[in-house]
N, C-alpha and C positions, 0 to 999 in steps of 0.2 A: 504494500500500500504506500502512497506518495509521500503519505503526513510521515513516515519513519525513515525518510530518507534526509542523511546528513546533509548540511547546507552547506558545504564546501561548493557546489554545483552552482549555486546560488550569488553567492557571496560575491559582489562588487570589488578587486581588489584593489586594495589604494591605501597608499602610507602617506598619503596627506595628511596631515593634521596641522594646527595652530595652536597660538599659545592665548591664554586669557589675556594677557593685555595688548595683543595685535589690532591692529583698527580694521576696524569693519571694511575699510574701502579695501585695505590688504587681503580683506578677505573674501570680501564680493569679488577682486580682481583673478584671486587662486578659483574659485572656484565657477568662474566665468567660462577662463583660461582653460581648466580641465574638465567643463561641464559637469560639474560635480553637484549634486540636490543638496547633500548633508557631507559636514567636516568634522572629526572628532577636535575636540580642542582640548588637549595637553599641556600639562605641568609637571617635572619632575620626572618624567616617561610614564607616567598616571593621567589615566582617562577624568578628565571633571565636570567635562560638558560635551554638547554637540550642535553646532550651530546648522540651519537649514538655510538656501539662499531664497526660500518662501519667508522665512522669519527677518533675513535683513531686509527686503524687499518692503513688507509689510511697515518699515519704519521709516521707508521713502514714501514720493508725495505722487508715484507712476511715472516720471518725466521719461526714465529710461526709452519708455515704449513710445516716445517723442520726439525720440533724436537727442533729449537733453540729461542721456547721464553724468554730466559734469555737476548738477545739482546733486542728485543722489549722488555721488561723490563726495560731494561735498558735507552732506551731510552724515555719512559713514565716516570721514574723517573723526567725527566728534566722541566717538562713540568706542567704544574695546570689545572684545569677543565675550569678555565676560559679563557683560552689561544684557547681551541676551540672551547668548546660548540657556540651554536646558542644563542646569547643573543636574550633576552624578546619575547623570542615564544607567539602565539596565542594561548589563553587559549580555555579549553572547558569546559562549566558546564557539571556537570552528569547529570544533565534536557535535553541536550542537543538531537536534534534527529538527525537521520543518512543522512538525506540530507542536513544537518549546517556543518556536521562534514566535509559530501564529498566534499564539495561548497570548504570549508578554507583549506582545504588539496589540491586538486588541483590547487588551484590559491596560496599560501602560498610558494613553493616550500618544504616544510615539509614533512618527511616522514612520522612523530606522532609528537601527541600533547599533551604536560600534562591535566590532568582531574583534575579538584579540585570541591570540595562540595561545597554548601553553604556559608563555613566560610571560603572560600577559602584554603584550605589544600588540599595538594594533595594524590587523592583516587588510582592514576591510570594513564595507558598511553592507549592513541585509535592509530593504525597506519592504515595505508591506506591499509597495506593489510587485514587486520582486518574487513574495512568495504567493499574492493572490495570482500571477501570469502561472508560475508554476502547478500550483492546485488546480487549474483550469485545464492545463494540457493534458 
């Protein structure tokens, strides 16, 4: 059955990350750049948050879609990664299988969730749409 299959298959992998006092424009920029939804945001090589570029987005005024992202720029300038990521997300091992993953994504209010390995570093982000395409197939 699907829901007992590891999410290694799944798993977006990306060792992006940021730090909490990065600026937001630094970080709309990274994750523009690499089309990235969500960034885990690191301290210490310790997960503490995870910022989505729906949640910086949502603190601009839409100019982007106007030709005028220099004001959202501008306004990301002012702002740090810790100002609004989601502090201390629920983590997912890469062992992890796809019905842990669905379980803590729905009840979570999370969109994605950082993946970390073993040594706890992070491999990767899973999002819920990621594993609602996979449940469908």
């Amino acid at each position: 059955m699907k829901k007992n299959v590891p999410i290694t298959a799944l798993v977006s992998k990306s060792t992006f990350t940021v730090n909490p006092w990065d600026r937001l424009s630094r970080v709309y920029r990274l994750m523009k750049r690499h089309n990235l939804s969500h960034v885990p945001v690191v301290e210490a090589e310790k997960i503490v948050g995870i910022i989505s570029r729906r949640d910086i987005l949502h603190l601009g005024f839409g100019y982007a879609y106007e030709g005028r992202e220099d004001v959202e720029i501008g306004i990301f300038d002012m702002l740090q990664a810790d100002q609004v990521m989601v502090k201390n997300p629920a983590l997912v091992s890469l062992d992890a299988f796809v019905e842990e993953v669905a379980k803590l994504l729905a009840t979570s209010e999370m969109l994605a969730l950082p993946v970390i390995d073993r040594t706890s570093k992070v491999t990767g982000i899973i999002d819920v749409h990621q594993v609602v395409l996979f449940l469908l197939e």
